[in-house]
N, C-alpha and C positions, 0 to 999 in steps of 0.2 A: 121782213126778215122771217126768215122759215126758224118757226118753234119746235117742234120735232118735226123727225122722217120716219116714216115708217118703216124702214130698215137703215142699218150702217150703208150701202150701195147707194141708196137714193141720198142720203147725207153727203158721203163721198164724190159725189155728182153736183149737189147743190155748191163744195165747197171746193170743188177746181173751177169751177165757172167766177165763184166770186176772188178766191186769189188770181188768176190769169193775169190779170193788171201787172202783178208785183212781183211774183216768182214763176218760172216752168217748170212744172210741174212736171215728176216722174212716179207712173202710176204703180204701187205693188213692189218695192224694194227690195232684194232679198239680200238677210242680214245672217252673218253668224254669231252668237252669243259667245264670250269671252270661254261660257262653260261646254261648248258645241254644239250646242243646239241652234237650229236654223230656226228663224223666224222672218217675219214680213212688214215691212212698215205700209203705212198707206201711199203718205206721199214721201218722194226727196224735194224739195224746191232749189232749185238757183234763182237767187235773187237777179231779179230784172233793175233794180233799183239798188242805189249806196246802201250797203248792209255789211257790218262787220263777220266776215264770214265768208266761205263758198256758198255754203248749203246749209241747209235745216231741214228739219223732217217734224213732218204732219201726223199724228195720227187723231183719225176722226172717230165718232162715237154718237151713233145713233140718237141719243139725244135725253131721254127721262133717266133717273138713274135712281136706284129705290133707296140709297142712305149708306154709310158710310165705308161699308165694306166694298160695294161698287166702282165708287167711286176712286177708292185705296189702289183697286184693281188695276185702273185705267192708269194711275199716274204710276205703278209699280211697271206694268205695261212698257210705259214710254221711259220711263228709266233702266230696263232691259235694252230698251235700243237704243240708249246712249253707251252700253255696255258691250256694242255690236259692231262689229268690221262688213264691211259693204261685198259681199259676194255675190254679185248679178252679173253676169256674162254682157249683160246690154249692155253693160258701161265698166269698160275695161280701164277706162280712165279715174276710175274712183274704186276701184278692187283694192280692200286693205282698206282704205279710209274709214272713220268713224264722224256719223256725222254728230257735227259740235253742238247743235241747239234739237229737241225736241218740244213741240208743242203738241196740246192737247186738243180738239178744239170740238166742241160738240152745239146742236142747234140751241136748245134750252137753256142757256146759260143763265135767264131767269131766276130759274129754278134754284139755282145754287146759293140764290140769295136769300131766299127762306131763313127761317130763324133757327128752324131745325139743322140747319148746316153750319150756323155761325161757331157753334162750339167749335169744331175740329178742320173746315174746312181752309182755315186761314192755317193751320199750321201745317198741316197736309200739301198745302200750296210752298209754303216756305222749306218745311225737308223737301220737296221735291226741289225745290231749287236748287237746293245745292251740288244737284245731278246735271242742272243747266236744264230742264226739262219746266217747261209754263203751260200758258193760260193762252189761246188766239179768242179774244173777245171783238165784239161787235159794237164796234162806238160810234153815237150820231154824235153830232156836234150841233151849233145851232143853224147853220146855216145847210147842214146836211137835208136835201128835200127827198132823196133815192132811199126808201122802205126796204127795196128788194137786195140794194148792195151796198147795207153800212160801209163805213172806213172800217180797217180793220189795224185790230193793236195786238202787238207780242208782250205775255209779260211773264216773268222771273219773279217768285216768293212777291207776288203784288208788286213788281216794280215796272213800270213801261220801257221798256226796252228797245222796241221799234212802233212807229205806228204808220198809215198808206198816206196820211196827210203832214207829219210832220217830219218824216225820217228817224234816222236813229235816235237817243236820248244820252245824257250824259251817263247813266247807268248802262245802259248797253256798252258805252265803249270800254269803260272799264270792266262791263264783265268781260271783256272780249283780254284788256290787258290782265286779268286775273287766270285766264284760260291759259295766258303765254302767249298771245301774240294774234293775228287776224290767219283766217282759215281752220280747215279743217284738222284738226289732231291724226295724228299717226300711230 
């Protein structure tokens, strides 16, 4: 498992290689902000796999993060692009759409477990939730022997929501019936 990258691009690189399996990825998204402002996400993914949803979007993150105002940044970040309509010429077929799930996902996730984060970083996880914006964490399991491409799991205010080995979870469908129904929002 890569611990950091030395840049977001080398991150971003590391982490279309390992979702490939489970979503196609679309690189560089261009979004408009509910308030006008343009912005970019990393990825869009279409699930390759049963996922309640069309789409979700990726954004990645180099990897060390110096403490809690950084961090605030990233997940504020990807709840702007839940706040955002899909304006990219490349894909006429999703112009106007907003995608419904964003995840964070960066290499170091270690690190987030420090003791120094415990205070605030569980509730940080959880209002971020409530935006539909989580966590892509990197899980072995015991019979996992591949270092280089954990399974990967989506998750919602600490809840597992999808994961590459066991599919959806009971909590993802309902967040999915709490959103109003399977796909993308309008």
């Amino acid at each position: 498992m890569v611990r950091t990258a030395d840049s977001e691009k080398a991150a971003s690189e590391w982490f279309g290689r390992w979702a490939d399996p489970w979503f196609d990825l679309h690189k560089e998204v261009q979004l408009r902000h509910h308030d006008g402002t343009r912005l970019r996400i990393d990825y869009v993914g279409v699930p390759r796999v049963p996922f309640n949803g069309d789409m979700v979007g990726f954004e990645i993150k180099r990897g060390k993060f110096d403490g809690f105002k950084e961090y605030s940044q990233a997940l504020k970040q990807a709840i702007d692009y839940r706040h955002a309509k899909i304006e990219d010429k490349r894909f006429p077929a999703w112009e106007g759409k907003i995608v419904p799930y964003v995840f964070l996902w960066f290499p170091d996730e270690e690190e987030l477990t420090s003791s120094v984060y415990d205070g605030w970083r569980p509730g940080a996880e959880r209002l971020a939730g409530k935006f539909n914006v989580g966590r892509v964490r990197a899980v072995r399991y015991r019979d996992d022997r591949d270092d280089l491409f954990p399974y990967m799991r989506l998750e919602i205010s600490t809840h597992k929501v999808w994961d590459s080995l066991r599919g959806m979870t009971g909590f993802g469908e309902r967040l999915t019936e709490r959103r109003g129904g399977r796909g993308s929002a309008k």
